[in-house]
matplotlib code that plots the C-alpha trace (Angstrom):
import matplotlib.pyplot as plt

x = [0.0, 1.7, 2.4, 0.0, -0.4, -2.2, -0.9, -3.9, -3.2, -4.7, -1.5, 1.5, 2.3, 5.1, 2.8, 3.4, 6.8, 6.9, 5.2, 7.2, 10.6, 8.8, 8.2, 11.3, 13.3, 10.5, 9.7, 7.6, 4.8, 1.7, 1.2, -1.2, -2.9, -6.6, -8.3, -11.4, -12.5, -15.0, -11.8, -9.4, -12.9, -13.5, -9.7, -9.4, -9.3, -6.7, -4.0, -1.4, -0.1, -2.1, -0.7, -2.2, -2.5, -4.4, -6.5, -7.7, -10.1, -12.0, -12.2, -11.4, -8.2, -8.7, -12.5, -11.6, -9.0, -11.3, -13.9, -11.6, -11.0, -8.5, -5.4, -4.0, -3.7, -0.7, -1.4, 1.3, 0.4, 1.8, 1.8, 2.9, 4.7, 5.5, 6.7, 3.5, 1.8, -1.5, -1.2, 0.7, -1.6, -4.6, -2.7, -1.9, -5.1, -6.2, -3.3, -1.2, 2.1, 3.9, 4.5, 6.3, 6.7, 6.0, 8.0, 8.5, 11.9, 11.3, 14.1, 12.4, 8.8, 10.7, 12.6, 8.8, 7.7, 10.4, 9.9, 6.2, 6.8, 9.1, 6.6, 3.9, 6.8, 7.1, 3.5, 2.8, 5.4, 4.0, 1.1, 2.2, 4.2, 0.8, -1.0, 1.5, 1.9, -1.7, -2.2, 0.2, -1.0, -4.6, -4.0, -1.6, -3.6, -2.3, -4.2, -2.1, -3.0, -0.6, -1.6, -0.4, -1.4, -4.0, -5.7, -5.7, -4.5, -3.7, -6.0, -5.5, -9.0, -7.8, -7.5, -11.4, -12.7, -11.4, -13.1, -15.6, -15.4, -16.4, -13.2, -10.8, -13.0, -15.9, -12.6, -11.3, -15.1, -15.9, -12.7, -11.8, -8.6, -6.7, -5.8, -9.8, -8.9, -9.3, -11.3, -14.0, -16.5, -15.8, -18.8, -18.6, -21.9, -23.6, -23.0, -21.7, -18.7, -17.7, -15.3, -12.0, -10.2, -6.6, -5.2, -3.0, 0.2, 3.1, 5.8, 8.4, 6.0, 5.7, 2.2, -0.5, -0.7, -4.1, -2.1, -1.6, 0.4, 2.8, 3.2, 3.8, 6.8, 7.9, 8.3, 6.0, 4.5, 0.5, -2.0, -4.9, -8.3, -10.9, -13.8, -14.9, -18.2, -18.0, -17.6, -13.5, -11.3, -8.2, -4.9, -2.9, 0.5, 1.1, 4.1, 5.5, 7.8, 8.0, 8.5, 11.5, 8.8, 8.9, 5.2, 3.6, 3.3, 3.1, 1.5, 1.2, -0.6, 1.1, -1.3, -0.5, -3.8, -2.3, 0.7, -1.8, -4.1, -1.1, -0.3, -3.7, -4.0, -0.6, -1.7, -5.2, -3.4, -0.3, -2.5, -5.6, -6.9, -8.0, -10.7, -12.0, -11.1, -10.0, -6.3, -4.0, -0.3, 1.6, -0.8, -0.3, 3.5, 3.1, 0.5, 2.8, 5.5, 2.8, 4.2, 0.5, -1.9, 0.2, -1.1, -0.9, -1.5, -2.2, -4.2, -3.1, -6.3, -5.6, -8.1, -7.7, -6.8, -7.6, -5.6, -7.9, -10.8, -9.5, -8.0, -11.5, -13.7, -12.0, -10.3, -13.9, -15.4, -12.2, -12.7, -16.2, -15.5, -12.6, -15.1, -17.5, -15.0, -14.3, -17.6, -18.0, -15.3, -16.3, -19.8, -18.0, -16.1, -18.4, -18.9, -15.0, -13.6, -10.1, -9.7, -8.8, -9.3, -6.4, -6.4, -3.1, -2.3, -3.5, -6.5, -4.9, -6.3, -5.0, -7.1, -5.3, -5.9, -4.9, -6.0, -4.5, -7.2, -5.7, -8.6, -11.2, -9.5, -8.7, -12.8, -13.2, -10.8, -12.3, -16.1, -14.4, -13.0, -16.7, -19.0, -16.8, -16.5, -20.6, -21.1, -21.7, -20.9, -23.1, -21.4, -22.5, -24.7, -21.7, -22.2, -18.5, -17.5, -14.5, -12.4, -9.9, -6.5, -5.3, -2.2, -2.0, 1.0, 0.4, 4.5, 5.7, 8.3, 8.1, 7.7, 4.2, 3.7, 6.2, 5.2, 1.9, 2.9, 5.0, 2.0, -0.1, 2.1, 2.8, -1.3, -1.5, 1.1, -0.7, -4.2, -4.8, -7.9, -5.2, -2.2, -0.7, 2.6, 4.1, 7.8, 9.0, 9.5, 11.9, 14.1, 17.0, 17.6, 17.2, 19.9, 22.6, 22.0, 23.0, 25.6, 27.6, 26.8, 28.1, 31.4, 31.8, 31.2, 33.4, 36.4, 35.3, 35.7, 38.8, 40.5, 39.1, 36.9, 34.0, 33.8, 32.2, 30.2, 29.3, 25.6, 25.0, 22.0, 21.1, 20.2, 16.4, 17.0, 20.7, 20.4, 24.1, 25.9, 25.2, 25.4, 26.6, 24.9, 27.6, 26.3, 28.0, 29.2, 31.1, 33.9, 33.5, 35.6, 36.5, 32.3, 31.0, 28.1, 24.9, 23.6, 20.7, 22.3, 24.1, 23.1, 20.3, 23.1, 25.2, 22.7, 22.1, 26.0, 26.4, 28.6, 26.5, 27.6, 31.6, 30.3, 28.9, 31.7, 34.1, 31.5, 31.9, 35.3, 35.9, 33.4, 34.9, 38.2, 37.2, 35.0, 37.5, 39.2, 35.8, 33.7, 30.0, 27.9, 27.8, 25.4, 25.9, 23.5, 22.7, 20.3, 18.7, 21.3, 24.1, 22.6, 21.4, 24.9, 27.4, 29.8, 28.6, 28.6, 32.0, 33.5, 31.4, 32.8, 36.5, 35.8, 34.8, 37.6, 39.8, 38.8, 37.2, 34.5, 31.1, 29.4, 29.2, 28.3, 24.5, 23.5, 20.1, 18.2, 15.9, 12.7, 11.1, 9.3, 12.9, 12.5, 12.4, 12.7, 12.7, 14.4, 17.4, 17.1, 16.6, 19.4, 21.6, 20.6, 20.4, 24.3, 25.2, 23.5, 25.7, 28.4, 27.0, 26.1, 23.1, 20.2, 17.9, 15.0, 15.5, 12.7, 9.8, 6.5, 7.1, 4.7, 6.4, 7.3, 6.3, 4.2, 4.3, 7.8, 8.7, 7.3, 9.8, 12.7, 15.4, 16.2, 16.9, 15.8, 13.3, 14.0, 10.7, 10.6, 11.8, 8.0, 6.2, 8.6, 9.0, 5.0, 4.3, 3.8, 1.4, -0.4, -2.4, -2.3, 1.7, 1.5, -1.1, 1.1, 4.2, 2.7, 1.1, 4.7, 6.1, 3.8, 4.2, 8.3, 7.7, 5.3, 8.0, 10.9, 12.4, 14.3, 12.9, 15.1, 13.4, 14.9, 14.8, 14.5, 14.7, 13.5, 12.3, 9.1, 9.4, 11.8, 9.4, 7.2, 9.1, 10.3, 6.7, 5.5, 8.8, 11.4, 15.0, 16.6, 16.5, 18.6, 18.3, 19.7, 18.4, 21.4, 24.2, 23.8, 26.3, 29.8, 32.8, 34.5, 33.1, 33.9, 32.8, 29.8, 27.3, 23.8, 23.0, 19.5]
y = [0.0, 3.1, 5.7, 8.7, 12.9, 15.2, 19.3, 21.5, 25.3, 28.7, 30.9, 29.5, 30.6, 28.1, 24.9, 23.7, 23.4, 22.4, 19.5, 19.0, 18.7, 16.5, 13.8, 14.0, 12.9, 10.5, 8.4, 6.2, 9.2, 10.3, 13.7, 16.4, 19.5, 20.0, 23.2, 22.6, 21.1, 18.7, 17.5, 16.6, 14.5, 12.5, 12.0, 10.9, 7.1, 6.9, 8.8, 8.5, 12.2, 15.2, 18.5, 21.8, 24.9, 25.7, 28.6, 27.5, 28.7, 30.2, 26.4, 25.7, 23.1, 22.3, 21.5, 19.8, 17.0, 16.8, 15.4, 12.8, 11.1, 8.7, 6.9, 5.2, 9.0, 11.4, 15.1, 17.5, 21.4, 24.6, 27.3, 30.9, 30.2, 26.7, 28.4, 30.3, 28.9, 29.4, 27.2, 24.6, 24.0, 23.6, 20.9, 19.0, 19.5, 17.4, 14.4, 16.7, 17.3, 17.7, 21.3, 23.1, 26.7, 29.0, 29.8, 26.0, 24.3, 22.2, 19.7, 20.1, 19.1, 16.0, 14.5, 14.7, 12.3, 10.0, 9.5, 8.4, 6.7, 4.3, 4.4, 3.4, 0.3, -1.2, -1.1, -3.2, -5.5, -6.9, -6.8, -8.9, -11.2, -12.1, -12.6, -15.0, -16.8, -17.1, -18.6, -21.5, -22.3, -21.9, -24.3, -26.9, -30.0, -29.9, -27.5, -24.7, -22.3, -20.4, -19.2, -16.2, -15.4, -18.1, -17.5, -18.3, -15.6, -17.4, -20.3, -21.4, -23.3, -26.5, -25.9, -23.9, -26.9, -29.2, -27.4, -26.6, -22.8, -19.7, -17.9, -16.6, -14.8, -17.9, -20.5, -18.2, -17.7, -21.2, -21.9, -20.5, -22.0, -22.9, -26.1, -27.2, -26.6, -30.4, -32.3, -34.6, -32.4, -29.6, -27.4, -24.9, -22.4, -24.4, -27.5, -30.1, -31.6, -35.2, -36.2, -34.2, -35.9, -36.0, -39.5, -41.1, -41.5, -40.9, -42.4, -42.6, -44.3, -41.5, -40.3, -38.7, -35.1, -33.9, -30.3, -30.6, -26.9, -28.5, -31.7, -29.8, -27.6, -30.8, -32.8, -35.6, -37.2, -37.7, -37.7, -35.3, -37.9, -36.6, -38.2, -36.0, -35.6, -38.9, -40.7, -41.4, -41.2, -38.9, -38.5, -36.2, -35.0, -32.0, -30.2, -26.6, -23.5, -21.1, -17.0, -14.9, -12.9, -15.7, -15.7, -16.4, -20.3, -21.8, -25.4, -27.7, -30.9, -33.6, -35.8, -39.8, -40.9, -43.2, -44.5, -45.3, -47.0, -49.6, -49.9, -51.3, -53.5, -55.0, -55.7, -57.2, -59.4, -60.3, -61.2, -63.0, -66.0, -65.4, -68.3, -68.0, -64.2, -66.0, -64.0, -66.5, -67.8, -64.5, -62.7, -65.7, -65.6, -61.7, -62.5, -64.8, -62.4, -59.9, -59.7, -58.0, -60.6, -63.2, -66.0, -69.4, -71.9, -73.0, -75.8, -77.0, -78.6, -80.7, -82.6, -86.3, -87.7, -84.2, -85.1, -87.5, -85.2, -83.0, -85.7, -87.3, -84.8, -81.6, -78.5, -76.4, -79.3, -79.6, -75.6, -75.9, -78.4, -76.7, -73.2, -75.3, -76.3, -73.1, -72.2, -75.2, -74.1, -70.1, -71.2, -73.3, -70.5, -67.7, -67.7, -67.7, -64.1, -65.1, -67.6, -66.8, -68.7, -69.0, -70.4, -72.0, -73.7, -75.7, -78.0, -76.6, -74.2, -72.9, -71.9, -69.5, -69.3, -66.2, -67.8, -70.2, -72.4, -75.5, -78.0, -76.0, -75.2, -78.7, -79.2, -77.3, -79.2, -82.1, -80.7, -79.7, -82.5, -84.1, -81.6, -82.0, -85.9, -85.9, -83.7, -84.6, -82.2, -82.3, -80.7, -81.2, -84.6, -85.7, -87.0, -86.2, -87.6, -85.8, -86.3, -83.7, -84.4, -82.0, -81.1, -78.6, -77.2, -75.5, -74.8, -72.1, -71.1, -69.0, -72.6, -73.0, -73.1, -75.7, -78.0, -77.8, -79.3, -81.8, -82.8, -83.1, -85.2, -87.0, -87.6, -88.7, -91.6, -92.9, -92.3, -90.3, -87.6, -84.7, -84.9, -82.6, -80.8, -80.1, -78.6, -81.7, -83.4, -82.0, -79.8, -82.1, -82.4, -79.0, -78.4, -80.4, -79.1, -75.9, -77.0, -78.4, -75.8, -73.4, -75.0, -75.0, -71.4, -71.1, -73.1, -71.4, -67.8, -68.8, -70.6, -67.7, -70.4, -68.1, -67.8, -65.8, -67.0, -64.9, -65.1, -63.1, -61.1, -60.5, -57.2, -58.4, -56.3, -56.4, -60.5, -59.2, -60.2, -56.5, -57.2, -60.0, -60.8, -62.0, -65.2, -66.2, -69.9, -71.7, -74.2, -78.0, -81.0, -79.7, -79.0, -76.0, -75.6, -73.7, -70.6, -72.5, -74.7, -72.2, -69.0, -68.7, -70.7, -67.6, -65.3, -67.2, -67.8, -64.0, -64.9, -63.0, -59.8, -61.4, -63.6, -60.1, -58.4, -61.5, -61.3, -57.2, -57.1, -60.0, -58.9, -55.4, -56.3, -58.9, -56.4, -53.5, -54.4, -55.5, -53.9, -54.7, -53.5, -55.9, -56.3, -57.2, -58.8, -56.9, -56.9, -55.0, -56.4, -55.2, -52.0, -51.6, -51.7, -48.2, -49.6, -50.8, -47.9, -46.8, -50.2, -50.0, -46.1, -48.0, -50.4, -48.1, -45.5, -48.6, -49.7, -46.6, -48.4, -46.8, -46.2, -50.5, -51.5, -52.1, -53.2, -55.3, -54.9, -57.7, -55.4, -57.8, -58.4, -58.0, -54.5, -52.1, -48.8, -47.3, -44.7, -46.1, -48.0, -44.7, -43.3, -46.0, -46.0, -41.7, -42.5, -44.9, -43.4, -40.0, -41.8, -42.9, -46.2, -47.9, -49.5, -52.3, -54.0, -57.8, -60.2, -57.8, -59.1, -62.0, -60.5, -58.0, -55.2, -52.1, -50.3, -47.1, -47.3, -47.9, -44.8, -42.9, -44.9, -43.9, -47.2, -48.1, -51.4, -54.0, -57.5, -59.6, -62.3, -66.3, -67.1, -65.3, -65.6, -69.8, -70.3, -67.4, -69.9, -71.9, -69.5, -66.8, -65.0, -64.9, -63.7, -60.7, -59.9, -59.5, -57.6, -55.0, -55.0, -54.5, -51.4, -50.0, -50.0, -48.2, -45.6, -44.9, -44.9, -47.8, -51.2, -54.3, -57.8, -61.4, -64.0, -67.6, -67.4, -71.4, -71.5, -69.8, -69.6, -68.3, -65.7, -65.0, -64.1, -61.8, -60.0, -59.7, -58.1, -55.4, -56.7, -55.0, -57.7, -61.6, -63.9, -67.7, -70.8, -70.5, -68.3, -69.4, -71.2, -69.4, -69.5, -69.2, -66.6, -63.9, -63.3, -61.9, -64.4, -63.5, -64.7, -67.7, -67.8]
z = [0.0, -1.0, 1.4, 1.5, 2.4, 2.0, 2.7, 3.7, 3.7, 1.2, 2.6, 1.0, -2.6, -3.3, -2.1, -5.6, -5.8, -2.2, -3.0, -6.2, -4.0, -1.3, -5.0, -5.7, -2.7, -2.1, -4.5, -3.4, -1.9, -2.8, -1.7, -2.7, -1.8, -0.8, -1.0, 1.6, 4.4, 2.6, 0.5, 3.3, 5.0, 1.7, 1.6, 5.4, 4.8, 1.8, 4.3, 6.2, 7.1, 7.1, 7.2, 7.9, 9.1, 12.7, 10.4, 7.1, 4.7, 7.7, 8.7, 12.9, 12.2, 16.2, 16.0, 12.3, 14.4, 17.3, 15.1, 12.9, 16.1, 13.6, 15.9, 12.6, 11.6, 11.6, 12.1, 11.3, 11.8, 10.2, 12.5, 12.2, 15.4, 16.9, 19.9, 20.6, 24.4, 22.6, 19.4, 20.9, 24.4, 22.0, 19.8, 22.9, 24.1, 21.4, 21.1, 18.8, 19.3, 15.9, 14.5, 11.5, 11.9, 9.1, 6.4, 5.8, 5.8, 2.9, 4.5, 8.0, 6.3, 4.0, 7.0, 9.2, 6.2, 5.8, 9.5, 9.0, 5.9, 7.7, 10.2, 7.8, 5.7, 9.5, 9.8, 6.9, 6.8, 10.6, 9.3, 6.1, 8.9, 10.7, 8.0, 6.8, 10.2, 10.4, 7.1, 8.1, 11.6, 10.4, 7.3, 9.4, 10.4, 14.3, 16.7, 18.2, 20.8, 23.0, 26.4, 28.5, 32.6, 32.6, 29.3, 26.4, 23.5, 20.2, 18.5, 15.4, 13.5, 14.0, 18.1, 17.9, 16.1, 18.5, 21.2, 19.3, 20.0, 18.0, 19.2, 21.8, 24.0, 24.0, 25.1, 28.3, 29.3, 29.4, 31.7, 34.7, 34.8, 32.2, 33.4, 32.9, 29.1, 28.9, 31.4, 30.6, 32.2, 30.7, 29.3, 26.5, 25.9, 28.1, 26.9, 28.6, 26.7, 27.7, 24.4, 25.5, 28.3, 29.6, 30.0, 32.4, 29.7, 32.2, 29.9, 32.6, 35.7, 37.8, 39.0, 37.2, 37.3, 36.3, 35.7, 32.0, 31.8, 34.7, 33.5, 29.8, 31.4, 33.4, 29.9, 32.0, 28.6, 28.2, 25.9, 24.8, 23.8, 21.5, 20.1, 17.4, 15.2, 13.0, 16.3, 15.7, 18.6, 17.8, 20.4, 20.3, 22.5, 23.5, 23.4, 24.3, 23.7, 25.8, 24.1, 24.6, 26.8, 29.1, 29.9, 26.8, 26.1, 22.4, 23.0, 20.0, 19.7, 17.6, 15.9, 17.2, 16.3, 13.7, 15.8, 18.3, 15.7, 14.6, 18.4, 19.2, 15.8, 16.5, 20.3, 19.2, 16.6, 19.1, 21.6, 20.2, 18.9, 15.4, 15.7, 19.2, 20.3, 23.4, 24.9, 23.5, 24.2, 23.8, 26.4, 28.4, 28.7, 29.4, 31.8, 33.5, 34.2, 35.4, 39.0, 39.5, 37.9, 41.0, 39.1, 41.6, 39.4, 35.8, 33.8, 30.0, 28.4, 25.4, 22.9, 22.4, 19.0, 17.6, 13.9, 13.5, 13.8, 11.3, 9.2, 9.0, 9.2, 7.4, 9.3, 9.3, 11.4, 13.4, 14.4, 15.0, 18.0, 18.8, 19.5, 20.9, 23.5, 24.1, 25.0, 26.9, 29.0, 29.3, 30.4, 33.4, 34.4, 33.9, 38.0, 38.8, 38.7, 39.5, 36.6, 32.9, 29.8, 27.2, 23.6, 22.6, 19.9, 17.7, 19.8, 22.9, 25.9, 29.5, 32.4, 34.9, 38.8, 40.7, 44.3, 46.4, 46.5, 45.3, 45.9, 44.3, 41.3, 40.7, 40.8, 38.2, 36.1, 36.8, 36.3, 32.5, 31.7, 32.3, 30.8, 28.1, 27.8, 28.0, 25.2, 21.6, 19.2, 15.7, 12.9, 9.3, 10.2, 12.4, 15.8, 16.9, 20.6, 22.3, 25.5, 26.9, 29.1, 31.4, 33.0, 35.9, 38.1, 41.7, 41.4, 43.1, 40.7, 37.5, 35.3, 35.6, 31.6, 31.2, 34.1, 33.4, 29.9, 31.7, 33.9, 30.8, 28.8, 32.1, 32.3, 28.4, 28.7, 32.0, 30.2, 33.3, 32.5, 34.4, 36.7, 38.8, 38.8, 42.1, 42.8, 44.3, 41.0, 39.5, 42.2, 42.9, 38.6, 38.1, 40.9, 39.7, 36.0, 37.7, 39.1, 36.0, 33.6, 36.2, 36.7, 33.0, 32.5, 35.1, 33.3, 29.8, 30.9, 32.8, 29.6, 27.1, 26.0, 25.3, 21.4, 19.1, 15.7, 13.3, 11.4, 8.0, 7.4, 3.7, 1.9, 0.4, -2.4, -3.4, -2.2, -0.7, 2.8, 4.3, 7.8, 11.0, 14.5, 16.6, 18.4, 21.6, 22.1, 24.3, 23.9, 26.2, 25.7, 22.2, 21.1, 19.7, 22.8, 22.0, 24.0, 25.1, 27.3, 29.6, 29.0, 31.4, 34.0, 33.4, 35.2, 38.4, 38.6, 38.2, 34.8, 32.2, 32.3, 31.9, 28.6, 26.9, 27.5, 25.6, 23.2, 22.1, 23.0, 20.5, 17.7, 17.3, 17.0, 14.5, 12.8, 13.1, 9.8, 7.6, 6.0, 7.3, 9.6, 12.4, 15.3, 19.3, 21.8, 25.2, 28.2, 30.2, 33.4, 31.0, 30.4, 34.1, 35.2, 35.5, 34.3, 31.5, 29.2, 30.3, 28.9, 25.6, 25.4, 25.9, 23.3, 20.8, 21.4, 21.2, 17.9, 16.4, 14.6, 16.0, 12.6, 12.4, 15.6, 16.1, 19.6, 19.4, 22.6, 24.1, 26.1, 27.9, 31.4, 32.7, 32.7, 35.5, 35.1, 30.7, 32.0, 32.3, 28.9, 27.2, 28.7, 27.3, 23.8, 23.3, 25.0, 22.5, 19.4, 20.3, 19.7, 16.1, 17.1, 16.2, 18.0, 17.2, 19.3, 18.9, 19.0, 18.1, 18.7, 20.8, 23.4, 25.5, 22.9, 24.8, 21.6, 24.2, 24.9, 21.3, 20.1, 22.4, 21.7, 19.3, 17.7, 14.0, 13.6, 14.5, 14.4, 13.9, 16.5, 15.1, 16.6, 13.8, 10.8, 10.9, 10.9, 8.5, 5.3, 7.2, 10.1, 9.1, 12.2, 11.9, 8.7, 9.7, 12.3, 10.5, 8.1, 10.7, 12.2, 8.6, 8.2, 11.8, 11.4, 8.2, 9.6, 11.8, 9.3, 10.8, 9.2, 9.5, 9.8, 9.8, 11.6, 11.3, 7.1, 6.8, 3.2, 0.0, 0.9, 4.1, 2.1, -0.8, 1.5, 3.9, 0.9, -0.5, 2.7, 2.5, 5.6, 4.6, 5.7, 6.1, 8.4, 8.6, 7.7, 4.2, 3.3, 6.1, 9.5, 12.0, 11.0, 12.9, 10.9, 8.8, 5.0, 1.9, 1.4, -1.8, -1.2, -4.0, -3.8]

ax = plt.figure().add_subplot(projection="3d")
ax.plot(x, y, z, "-o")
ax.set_aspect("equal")
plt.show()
């Protein structure tokens, strides 16, 4: 807009050329003359400056400003005398302060100008800079507000639909405090709102604040919960800046509604049967180490001569009685509070007790295993009979799964209907097991008999060697020994945390002079350790190779405290590691956790990957892991590859990376190996 003025005055006979001079150092003015009163009134909104004398054209110039009343208006008057008390108390009198004595300085009258003009440049360019900034954060798909002194003072139309406000002024009446900006009982014109809630998302365990600004400036992470007009729920987390002016607060809210989404898909297909809906073997084993849930004992139920069924009958007939159990079983439990049903695999279920009432779960067991023997199942013309085994465990230890299983294969060779599992049976084995495994370790770490092997993992798309996981083994009597067999040993002999510090200290010298990218195996007791991180920084100083080293990180139920684990990989990525979570999807992946965690890969669990040619739910469940690691920019890896078509199809569903015994079983030394498949 260009700059405007008009010069108001019937005594000056050089006006003309005045004006002429004022053009011609400022280019960019328009400036004219007016020869009434009626001209400068129908001129009053197309200026910037107005300049005039107090007496003109018998016209009151005092009355004439009085009665403009403009504050985006400059007033400049010619007087015959700035100095003069008179003149210059009735121009302050009326919010005028700027003079020119008569006869005009042209400079004096040019400088006045340029001041206004710049005046009027500044003006327009903030202007231009809000318009701007309103355009984006009215036309970004986040709501933003920013609140000052307990109110609100900006909102964008993404944070006024959310709330369903008009504007400004309707959010700060409807809240008294700004920390009721999102409560479930919240009202707006009247209306009671019960769709925007806060929820209890502390990421790092501490306790709930219902304060959203404090738990904002505190970086204590929650979640904003809206349902909106289509009836979809939408989260969002907020976030926060705070303004050079130190009380004015810009609060954004990042959209996680589709994070969230793939959290709860992967956690209904992780955890459920696909035929019966019933929680299956996953959320058992999570269940399990749910120091919480306390569960006491634990029931496996298994059909009799189930292949048979299914070979005679057809699978549809074979998972008809297979749901019909299943609701046999519900309807015997419906009364019991403290028991939960499970659906393993294949013709398989568990019941779970959470009370010490040994006698009375066993009842119920038995009261199954009849209402189930009694009942004739007719499918497709079919009168099909069934009996169940079961095998239950009252042990006291954290093996109930697996002596409940040793109870039920115990009751099937005996032709028992169920047995029962008690901690007596197997104690004295299990002790002297210990024992030699420990003494072993013991000799191997003493003799540097802890070795490392090497496993390739293969580019799906250049079918090239990109990559190693370095596998700990163990040297006995001149045999290669697995991890399996003393691994677990290690940690009740307080051993681990020596074998994974062989293992890294071997692998990066080996990998210091080869070209790959190789990977290292560590737990949360490594990690959980002080020392830890110190040696890994030694290592890596040591052998300067921190762009190849990838540390693959197990989060299980052994996981106390995610602060600490955080800690260790922002450490470790600083010093341009790498970070991957090993064994994703094997039932205690933290979806939360992940979302927060700076890692770069994800390693689908062995679990889902071998039965992905011939279980559907495996294969959904890749897939949704596939697509969450993608929405999150992050590499995917499939383990236990065994053979093309487990491969065809890993690579069809879009995993980076494949690692199995299909292309190389674990070797003992790395080398330049090309993938021949």
């Amino acid at each position: 807009m260009q700059f405007r003025a008009l010069i108001a005055d019937d005594q000056i006979n050089n006006l003309d050329m005045i004006i002429s001079k004022i053009k011609k150092e400022i280019t960019d003015i328009d400036i004219k003359k007016v020869g009434n009163k009626s001209q400068i009134l129908s001129n009053l909104e197309k200026i910037n400056v107005l300049i005039l004398s107090t007496t003109f054209n018998d016209c009151d110039s005092f009355e004439l400003i009085k009665s403009i009343n403009s504050d985006d208006l400059n007033i400049i008057f010619l007087t015959n005398n700035a100095k003069e008390d008179e003149e210059v108390d009735k121009a302050c009198e009326i919010g005028v302060s700027d003079f020119i004595s008569k006869p005009i300085n042209i400079n004096k009258i040019i400088s006045k100008l340029k001041h206004y003009s710049s005046i009027h440049k500044t003006k327009l360019e903030l202007e231009k800079e809000k318009k701007i900034s309103n355009t984006i954060l009215n036309t970004t798909q986040n709501p933003i507000f920013a609140i000052s002194e307990n109110k609100v003072v900006f909102a964008n139309k993404m944070f006024l639909e959310l709330l369903k406000c008009k504007d400004i002024d309707n959010i700060n009446d409807s809240f008294e405090d700004i920390n009721d900006l999102f409560k479930s009982e919240c009202k707006i014109d009247d209306q009671d709102m019960h769709d925007i809630f806060l929820t209890n998302k502390v990421i790092f365990g501490d306790e709930f604040n219902s304060n959203w600004l404090h738990n904002i400036i505190n970086d204590t992470k929650q979640q904003i919960n809206v349902t909106n007009e289509d009836g979809m729920e939408l989260t969002y987390e907020p976030t926060s800046t705070l303004l050079d002016d130190e009380a004015t607060r810009i609060i954004y809210l990042k959209d996680i509604t589709k994070e969230i989404r793939h959290q709860n898909e992967m956690t209904n297909l992780l955890f459920t049967d696909s035929l019966t809906n019933l929680p299956n073997r996953t959320r058992l084993i999570d269940d399990l180490q749910d120091v919480d849930l306390a569960i006491k004992s634990l029931t496996i139920i298994d059909i009799n001569s189930f292949k048979e069924i299914n070979d005679f009958y057809g699978h549809r007939t074979g998972d008809t009685v297979i749901i019909g159990i299943s609701e046999l079983i519900s309807t015997q439990i419906s009364n019991h509070k403290n028991i939960t049903f499970y659906k393993l695999p294949s013709d398989t279920y568990c019941l779970t007790n959470s009370e010490d009432d040994e006698k009375s779960f066993t009842l119920i067991i038995k009261k199954i295993i009849e209402v189930i023997e009694k009942k004739v199942f007719n499918v497709n013309h079919h009168e099909i009979d069934t009996r169940v085994t079961a095998g239950i465990s009252f042990s006291t230890k954290n093996n109930k799964l697996i002596t409940a299983d040793l109870a039920l294969q115990a009751a099937k060779k005996n032709n028992d209907d169920y047995l029962v599992f008690y901690d007596e049976l197997d104690n004295i084995n299990e002790y002297k097991n210990n024992m030699v495994w420990t003494k072993k370790l013991k000799n191997a770490l003493a003799n540097d008999k802890i070795i490392v092997y090497y496993q390739p993992l293969i580019n799906n798309k250049t079918l090239k060697v990109d990559k190693y996981e370095c596998l700990v083994r163990m040297i006995d009597d001149d045999k290669v020994i697995s991890p399996f067999f003393f691994l677990d040993i290690s940690k009740k002999s307080n051993q681990y945390a020596k074998i994974t510090k062989v293992v890294i200290e071997k692998s990066f010298k080996q990998f210091s002079t080869l070209p790959f990218e190789f990977s290292v195996n560590v737990s949360y007791e490594d990690i959980e350790d002080p020392d830890f991180l110190t040696f890994i920084k030694e290592q890596l100083k040591k052998y300067n190779l921190s762009s190849k080293v990838v540390f693959e990180i197990l989060e299980d139920e052994n996981i106390k405290n995610y602060d600490i684990l955080m800690h260790f990989i922002n450490e470790v990525k600083a010093l341009g590691c790498k970070v991957a979570i090993d064994d994703f999807g094997s039932g205690y992946s933290n979806f939360e956790h992940l979302l927060k965690m700076n890692v770069d890969y994800l390693k689908i669990d062995a679990s889902l990957i071998k039965n992905i040619a011939i279980d559907e739910n495996s294969y959904k469940v890749t897939k949704t892991i596939i697509e969450f690691a993608n929405s999150l920019n992050l590499k995917t890896i499939a383990e236990f590859v065994e053979n093309k078509e487990i491969f065809d199809i890993v690579k069809e569903l879009g995993t980076d990376y494949s690692q199995g015994y299909y292309f190389s079983a674990p070797i003992s030394m790395p080398n330049i190996y090309k993938a021949s498949r």
